[in-house]
C-alpha positions as CSV (number, residue, x, y, z in Angstrom):
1,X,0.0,0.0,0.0
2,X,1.7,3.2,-1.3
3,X,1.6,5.9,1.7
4,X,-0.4,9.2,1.1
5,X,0.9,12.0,1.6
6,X,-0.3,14.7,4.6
7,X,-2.7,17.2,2.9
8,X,-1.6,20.8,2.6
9,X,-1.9,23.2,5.5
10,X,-3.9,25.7,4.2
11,X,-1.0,28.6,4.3
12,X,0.5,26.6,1.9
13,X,-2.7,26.4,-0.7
14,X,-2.2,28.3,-4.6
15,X,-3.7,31.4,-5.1
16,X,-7.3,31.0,-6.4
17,X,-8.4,28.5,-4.5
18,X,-11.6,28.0,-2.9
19,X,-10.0,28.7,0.7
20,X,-9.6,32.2,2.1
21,X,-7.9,33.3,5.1
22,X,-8.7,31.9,8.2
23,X,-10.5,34.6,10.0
24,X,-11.5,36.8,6.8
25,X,-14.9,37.3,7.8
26,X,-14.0,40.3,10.0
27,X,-13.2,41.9,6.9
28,X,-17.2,41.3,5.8
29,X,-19.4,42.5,7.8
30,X,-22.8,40.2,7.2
31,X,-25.1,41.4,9.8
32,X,-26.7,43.6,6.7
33,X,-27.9,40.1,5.4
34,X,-29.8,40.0,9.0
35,X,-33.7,40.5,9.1
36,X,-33.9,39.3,12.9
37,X,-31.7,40.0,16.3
38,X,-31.3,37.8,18.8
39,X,-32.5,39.3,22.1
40,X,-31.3,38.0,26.0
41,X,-33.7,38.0,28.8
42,X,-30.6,38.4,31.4
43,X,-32.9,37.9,34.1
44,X,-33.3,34.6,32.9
45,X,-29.7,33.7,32.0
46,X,-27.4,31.7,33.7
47,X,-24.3,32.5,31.7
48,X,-23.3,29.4,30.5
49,X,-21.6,30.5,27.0
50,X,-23.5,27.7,25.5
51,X,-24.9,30.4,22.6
52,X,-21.2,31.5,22.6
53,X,-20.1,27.8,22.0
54,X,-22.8,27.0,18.9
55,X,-22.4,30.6,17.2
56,X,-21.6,30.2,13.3
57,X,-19.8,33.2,12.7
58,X,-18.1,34.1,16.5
59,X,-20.3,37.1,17.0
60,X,-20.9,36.1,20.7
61,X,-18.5,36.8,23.2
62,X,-18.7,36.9,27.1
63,X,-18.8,40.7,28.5
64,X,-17.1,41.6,31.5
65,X,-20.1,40.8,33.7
66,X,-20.3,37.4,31.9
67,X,-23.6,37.8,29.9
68,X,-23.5,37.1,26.1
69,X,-22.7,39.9,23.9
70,X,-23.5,40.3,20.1
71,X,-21.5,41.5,17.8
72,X,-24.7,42.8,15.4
73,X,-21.9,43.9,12.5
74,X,-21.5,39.9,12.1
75,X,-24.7,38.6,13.2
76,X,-26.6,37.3,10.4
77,X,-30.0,36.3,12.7
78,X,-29.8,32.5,12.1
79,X,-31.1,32.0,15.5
80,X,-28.6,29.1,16.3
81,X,-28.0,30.9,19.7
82,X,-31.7,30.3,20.2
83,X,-31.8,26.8,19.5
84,X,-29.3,25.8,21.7
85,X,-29.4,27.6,24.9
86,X,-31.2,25.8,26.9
87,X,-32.5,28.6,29.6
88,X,-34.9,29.8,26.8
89,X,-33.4,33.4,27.4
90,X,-33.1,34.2,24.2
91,X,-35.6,35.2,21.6
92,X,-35.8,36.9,18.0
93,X,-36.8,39.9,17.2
94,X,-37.4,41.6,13.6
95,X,-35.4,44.3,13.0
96,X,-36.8,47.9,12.0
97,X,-35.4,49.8,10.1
């Protein structure tokens, strides 16, 4: 059995292909694609990070008073934070314009 060899670390990948730079989506900011916000009932949350854990694009981070805290320049509303916690503090809400 011939041995394969390891595949290419990304870095290392041609210009042109399908890959971009890991962490590139700073440089786009999505939450313009977004027609609902999540929104935390903090009376209700336990900070757990869980919706940090399970968030797509890493718009959720941990304030200083460890509560969730949206980025909404990245946020693209998919509700995946909602689906997972598992308080039920969070909710959707249609943005206005």
């Amino acid at each position: 059995m011939a041995k394969q060899s390891p595949a290419p670390n990304w870095q290392d990948l041609a210009l042109g292909c399908a890959t971009l730079e890991a962490g590139s989506s700073r440089y786009q900011k999505t939450g313009d694609w977004r027609s609902s916000r999540p929104i935390w009932n903090f009376e209700q949350c336990v900070k757990c990070g869980v919706c940090t854990v399970f968030c797509p694009e890493g718009c959720l981070k941990m304030n200083a008073d460890g509560y969730p805290q949206v980025d909404l320049d990245y946020c693209k509303g998919c509700a995946i934070c909602v689906t997972e916690c598992w308080t039920g503090c969070i909710s959707m809400e249609e943005e206005k314009d």
